[in-house]
N, C-alpha and C positions, 0 to 999 in steps of 0.2 A: 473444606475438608471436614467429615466429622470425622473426630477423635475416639476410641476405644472407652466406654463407659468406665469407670472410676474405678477400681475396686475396694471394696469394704474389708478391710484387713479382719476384724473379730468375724463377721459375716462369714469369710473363707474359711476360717479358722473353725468356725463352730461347723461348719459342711465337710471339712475333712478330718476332724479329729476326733478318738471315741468318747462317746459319752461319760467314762469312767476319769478321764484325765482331768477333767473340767475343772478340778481345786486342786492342782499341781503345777507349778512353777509358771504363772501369769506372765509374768516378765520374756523367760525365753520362747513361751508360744507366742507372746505377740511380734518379737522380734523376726522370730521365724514364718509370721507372716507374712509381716511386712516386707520380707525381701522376697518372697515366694511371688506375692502383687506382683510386686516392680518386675519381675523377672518374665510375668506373666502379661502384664503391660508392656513391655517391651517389643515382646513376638510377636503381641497382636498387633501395633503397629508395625514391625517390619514386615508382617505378611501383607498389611494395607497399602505397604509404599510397593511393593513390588506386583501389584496387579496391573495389567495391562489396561492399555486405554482401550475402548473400543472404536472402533472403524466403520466409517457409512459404506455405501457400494462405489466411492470413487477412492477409497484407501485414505480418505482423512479424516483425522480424529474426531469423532464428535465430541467430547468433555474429554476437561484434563483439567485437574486443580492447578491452577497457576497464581502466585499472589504476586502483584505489579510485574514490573518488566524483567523477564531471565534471560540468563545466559543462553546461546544455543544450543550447549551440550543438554540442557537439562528440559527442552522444549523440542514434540515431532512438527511437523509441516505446519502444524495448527492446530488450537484447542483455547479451548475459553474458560475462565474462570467460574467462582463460584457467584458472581455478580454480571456475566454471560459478556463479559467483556473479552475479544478476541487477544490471541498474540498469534504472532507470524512468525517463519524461523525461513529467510531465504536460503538456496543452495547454491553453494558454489561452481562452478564449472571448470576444467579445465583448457577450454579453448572456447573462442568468440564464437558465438550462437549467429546461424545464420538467418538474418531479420528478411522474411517473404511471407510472414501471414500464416503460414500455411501450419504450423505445428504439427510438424511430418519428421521433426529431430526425434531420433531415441530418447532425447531425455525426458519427451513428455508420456512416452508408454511406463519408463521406470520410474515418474514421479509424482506421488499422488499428488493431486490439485488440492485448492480450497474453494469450499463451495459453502452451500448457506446464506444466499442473500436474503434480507430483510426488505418488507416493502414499505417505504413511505408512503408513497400515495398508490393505487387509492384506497388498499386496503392496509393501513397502518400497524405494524406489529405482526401480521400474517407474512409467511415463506414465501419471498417471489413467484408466479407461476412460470417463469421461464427459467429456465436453470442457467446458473454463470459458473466455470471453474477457473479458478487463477492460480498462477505459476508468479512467484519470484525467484530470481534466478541470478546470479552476480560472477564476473570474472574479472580478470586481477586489473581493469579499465571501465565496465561498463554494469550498468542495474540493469536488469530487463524483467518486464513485466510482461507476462501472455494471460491471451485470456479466449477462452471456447463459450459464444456467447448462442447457445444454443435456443430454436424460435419454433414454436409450433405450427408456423405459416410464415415460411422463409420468402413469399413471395411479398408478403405484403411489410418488408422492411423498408426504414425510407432511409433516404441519404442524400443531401440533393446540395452539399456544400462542399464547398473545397475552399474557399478562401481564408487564407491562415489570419487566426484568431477571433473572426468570427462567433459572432453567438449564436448563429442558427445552424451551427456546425450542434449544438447543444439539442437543437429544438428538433433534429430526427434524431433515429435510433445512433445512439454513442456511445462510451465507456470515456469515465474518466480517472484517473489515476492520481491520489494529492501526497503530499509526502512530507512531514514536518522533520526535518533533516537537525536542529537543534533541540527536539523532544519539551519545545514549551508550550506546548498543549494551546499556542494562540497563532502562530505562523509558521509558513509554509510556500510551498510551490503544488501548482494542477499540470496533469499534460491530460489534453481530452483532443478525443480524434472518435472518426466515424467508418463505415465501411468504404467509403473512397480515397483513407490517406488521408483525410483532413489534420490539420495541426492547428491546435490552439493552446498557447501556455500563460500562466501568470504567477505573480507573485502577489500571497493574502497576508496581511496584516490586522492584528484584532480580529481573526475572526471572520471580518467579513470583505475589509476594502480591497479588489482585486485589479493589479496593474497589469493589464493587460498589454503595456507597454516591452513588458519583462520576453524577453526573445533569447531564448537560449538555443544551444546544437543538442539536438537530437533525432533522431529517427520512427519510423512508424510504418507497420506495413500488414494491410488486412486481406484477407479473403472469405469468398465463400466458401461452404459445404452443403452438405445435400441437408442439414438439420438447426443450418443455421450461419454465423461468420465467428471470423475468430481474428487476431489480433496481435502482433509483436512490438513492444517498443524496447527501444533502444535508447536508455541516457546516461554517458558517460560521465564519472565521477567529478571529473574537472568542470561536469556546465553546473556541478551543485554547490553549493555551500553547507559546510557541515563544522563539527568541533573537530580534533584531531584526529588524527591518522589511527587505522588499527579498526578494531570492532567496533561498532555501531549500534544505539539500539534509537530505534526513529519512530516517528508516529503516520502510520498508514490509513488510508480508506478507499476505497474504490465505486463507483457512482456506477450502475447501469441506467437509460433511457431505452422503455420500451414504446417507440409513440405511436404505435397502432395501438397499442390496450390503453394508453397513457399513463402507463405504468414507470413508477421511479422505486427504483431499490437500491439497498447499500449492502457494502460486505461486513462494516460494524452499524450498525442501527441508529438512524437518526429521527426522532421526532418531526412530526408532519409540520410544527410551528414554525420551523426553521425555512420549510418550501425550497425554493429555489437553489438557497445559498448554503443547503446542508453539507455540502461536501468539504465546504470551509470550516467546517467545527471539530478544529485537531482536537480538542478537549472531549471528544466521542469517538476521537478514532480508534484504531484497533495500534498494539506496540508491536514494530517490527525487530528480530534481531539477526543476528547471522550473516551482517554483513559484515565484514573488513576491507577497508580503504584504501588506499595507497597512499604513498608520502605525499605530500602536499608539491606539487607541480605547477613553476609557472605558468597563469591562467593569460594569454593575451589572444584576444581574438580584434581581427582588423579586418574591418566594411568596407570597400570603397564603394565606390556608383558612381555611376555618369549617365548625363544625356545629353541627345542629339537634338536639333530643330530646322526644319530648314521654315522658310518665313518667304510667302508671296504678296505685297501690296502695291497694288499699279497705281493706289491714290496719293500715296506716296508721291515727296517728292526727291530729288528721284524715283521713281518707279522699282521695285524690288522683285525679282521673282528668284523663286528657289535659295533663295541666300541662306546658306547653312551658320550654323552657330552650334558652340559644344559648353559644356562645364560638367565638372566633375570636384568631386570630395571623400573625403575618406570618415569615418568610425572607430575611433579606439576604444577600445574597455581591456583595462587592466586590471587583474587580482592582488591587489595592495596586502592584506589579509583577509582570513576567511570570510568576515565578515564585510569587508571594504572593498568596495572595487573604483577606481579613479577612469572617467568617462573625456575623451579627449576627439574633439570633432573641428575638421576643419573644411571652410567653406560651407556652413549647415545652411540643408534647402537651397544650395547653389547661389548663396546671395552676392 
């Protein structure tokens, strides 16, 4: 933000006072200056805070002075600082968003996107050439994040993965979503999916190490359009880990892969040094706020699995054919505290 120039109390003084007064009573001209400034100084900045942000042609703010992370009264959809660092401001909903891809809900004609990606590779610091707009979006259970991942040759997008977690779910065109839900700028959770429904999720630590082991519930669901695909997920409060209940301010990023141009962008700007594992660098990401939580809710999710075999060997002896055999086990994970969750499995890998 620049500040209204200084004013020079005597300077003022000698610009509005007549020449003839000039050796008459120093004292009360100067005082009568100096409240004149202040008075003067003051308007100039309340006329500076009440100017309006400006708006791209999808309705969201391109600049908006913002210093660290604000409230959401005081923050629209999006705007970035004097150091071009993004903040986010999700919107509430009052009833569950129906998760089909398709971003055909009124609430995405009423609500401007955020757009603005940056590309890392291969043109570093230049505007993506494909356009991305993004929605965050929360209701009194679930985050949802949409995204209109618009292509100027919608035929030649790839997607050739489904199998959940996956890394070559990465290596065609994807979006991925990270979320540093405790705001310490070094950990976090990703959900990344592609145009067939892929799911891939982890939890990062330091930055870079990714447990791809990390399996939480949520949803995901893409289609096309005639300019390109677009994207709904769905992840309920209870599969994250956060501080207390109530308002929330987190640390956001969003990753496009475009792999027909080979092009990678972010929605907060990440250096090309980083490559691969930029999406991990909560300490670049953009500050999300506007969310509110709900009280903290018994977390207990339970796996079971079983399998079947049947078993033929005539070298056997006895001789064996079709002999069936079964085994089964179960998965606990229990929410101990926000932070703690106690892991209870019984018969693991059917031994």
């Amino acid at each position: 933000m620049n500040l209204p120039t200084p004013f020079d109390p005597d300077a003022l003084l000698d610009a509005r006072r007549p020449s003839h007064t000039s050796r008459h009573r120093p004292g009360v001209r100067r005082a009568f200056a100096v409240m004149l400034a202040i008075g003067l100084t003051l308007a100039r900045m309340s006329s500076f805070a009440g100017q309006s942000v400006a708006t791209g042609a999808t309705g969201a703010p391109e600049t908006l002075a913002i210093a660290g992370a604000q409230t959401a009264a005081n923050v629209p959809v999006a705007g970035r600082d004097d150091e071009g660092r993004l903040t986010l401001r999700a919107l509430r909903l009052d009833q569950p968003l129906a998760i089909d891809g398709r971003l055909d809900d009124a609430v995405y004609e009423g609500t401007p996107a955020t757009a603005g990606f940056v590309q890392q590779e291969p043109r570093p610091g230049d505007s993506a050439t494909e356009a991305t707009d993004i929605w965050i979006l929360y209701d009194a259970t679930t985050l949802y994040v949409a995204a209109r991942l618009w292509d100027s040759e919608p035929d030649r997008i790839i997607a050739t993965e489904m199998r959940r977690d996956h890394r070559n779910i990465g290596g065609g065109d994807s979006v991925t979503v990270a979320l540093d839900t405790f705001l310490d700028r070094r950990n976090g959770v990703l959900f990344q999916t592609n145009l067939l429904g892929a799911l891939r999720d982890a939890q990062v630590t330091d930055e870079r190490n990714e447990n791809t082991d990390w399996n939480t519930v949520w949803t995901t669901r893409s289609a096309r359009f005639d300019g390109g695909w677009s994207v709904e997920m769905a992840i309920p409060f209870r599969s994250l880990r956060y501080g207390s209940s109530g308002p929330q301010v987190w640390g956001i990023n969003v990753e496009r892969n475009v792999r027909w141009k080979n092009e990678r962008s972010f929605l907060s700007p990440i250096p090309p040094a980083f490559s691969f594992g930029g999406i991990n660098r909560f300490s670049l990401a953009a500050t999300l706020t506007g969310v509110e939580t709900p009280a903290g809710a018994k977390n207990l999710e339970v796996k079971p699995f079983a399998i079947a075999t049947s078993t033929t060997d005539r070298r056997a002896s006895p001789p064996t054919a079709n002999e069936l055999s079964a085994a089964s086990g179960v998965d606990v994970k229990y929410g101990l505290t926000r932070g703690l969750t106690a892991d209870l499995t019984i018969n693991t890998d059917f031994a």
